[in-house]
N, C-alpha and C positions, 0 to 999 in steps of 0.2 A: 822822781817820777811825776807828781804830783805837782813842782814846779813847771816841767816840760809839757803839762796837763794845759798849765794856764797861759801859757808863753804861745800856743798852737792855737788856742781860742781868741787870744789880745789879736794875734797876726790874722784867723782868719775875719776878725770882727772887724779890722782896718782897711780889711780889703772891700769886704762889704760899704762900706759907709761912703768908698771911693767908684762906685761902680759907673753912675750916672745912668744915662738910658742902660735901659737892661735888666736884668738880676744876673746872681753868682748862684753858681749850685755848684759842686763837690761830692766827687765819689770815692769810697775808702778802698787803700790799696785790699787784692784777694790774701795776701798773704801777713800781713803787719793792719794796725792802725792807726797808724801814721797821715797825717792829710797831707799828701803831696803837693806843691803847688800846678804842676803839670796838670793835676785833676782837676785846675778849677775854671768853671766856662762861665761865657758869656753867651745869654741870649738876647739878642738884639732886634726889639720888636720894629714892625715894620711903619714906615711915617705915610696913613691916608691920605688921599687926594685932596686937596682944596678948591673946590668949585669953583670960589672966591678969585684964585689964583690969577684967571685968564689962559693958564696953560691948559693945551691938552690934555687929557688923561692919560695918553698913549707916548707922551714926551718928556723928554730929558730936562730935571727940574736941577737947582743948585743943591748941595748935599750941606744940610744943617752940621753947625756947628758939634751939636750934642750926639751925631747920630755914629753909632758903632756899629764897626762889618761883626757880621755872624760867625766870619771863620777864624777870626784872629781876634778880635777885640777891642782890634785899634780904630780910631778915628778919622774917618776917613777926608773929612775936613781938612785936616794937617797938611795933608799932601795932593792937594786938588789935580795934580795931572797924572796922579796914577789912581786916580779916581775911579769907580766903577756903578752902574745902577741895573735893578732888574725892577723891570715895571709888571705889577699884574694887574688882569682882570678889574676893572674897579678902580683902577688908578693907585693901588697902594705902593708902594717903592719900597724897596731893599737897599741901601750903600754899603758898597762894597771898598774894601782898601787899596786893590789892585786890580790886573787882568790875573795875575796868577791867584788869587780870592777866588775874583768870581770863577774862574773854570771848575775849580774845585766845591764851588759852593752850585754850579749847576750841573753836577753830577749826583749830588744827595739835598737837592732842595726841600725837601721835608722833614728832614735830621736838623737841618737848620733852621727853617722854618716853618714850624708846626702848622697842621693847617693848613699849608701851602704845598702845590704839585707842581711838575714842571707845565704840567697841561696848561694850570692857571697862568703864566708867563706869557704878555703880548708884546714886549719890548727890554732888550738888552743893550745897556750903553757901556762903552770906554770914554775916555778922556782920553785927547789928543796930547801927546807928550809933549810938541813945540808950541801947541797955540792954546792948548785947553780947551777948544773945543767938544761937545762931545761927539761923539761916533757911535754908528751903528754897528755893534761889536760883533757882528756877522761881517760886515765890510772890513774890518780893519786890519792893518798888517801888522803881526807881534813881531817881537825881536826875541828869538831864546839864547840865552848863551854869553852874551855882551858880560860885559865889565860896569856896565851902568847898577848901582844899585838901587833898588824901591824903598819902600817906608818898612819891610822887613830886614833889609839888608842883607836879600837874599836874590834868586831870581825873580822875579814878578813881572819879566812879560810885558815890558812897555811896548805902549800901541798907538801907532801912528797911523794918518789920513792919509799921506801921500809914500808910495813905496819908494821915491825918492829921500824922503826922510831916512826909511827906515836902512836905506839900503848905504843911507852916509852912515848911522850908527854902527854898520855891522863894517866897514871899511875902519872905522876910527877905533872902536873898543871890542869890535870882533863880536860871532854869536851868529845865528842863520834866524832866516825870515821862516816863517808860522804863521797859516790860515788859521781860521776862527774854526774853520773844519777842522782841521787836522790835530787842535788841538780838545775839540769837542770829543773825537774820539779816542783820543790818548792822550794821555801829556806824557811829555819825556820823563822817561825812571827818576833822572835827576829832581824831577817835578812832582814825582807821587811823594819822594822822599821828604819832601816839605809840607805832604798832609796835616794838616793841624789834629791837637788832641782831638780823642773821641768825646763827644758829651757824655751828657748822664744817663747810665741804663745800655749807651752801645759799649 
């Protein structure tokens, strides 16, 4: 028991020391004491404006290296065209790892990031799937349903500028086209089902 003690503490200390931007926090299952790994989150602070910049406050900046989405924990650097950003108030930025991130991450913007309301939100970006440009993630056409996989290797809603685009992806690997509306107010069941853990305390 006592071994299993120290082998749970080695594991959750390596994970810590691996976090980078962020911190780890962990909640104990209600019924065992066990540390799950499923239990363990990532909060991913948000990266302030830089005056310095010459960009806007209100615009779509490149997504750092080090910087981790809120809902998943991955990096969203990795995979620059399923990119995603939420601008607030003040110019602070959010990145996001996908569209299917972000929808879910501006549904409980506060749960993610502390501090933060959706009221404070003056600008939402996607990434252009063919060009990487970004988009304004009100304008853009999703794909649900395709055969394309994101950096979860799941659905994640890639999002295109031109409905031409989109409407080749859903001819070639299948899936229907999805407003920014329509998915603001629902995402497909198949879409809640890929909610990420709860954090700490919900």
């Amino acid at each position: 028991m006592q071994r299993r003690h120290l082998i749970k503490v080695a594991v959750i200390g390596g994970l810590a020391a691996t976090t980078g931007a962020g911190w780890l926090s962990w909640r104990r299952k209600t019924t065992h004491t066990d540390v799950a790994i499923d239990d363990i989150c990532i909060f991913a602070p948000t990266f302030a404006y830089d005056s310095a910049s010459g960009v806007a406050p209100t615009a779509a900046r490149e997504v750092p290296n080090e910087a981790r989405c809120p809902v998943c924990g991955m990096f969203p650097a990795r995979n620059r065209r399923w990119a995603a950003q939420v601008i607030f108030s003040g110019g602070a930025v959010q990145y996001l790892d996908s569209p299917l991130s972000l929808f879910h991450y501006l549904k409980r913007v506060g749960h993610y990031t502390p501090g933060r309301a959706t009221a404070d939100i003056v600008a939402v970006y996607v990434s252009d799937q063919i060009t990487g440009q970004w988009l304004d993630a009100d304008q853009a056409i999703y794909v649900h349903g395709s055969t394309l996989l994101g950096p979860m290797r799941a659905g994640n809603l890639p999002a295109y500028g031109a409905e031409s685009d989109a409407r080749a992806l859903v001819n070639s690997r299948g899936g229907e086209l999805m407003s920014a509306n329509e998915l603001r107010q629902s995402l497909p069941l198949e879409l809640q089902k890929l909610a990420p853990h709860g954090h700490l305390g919900t």
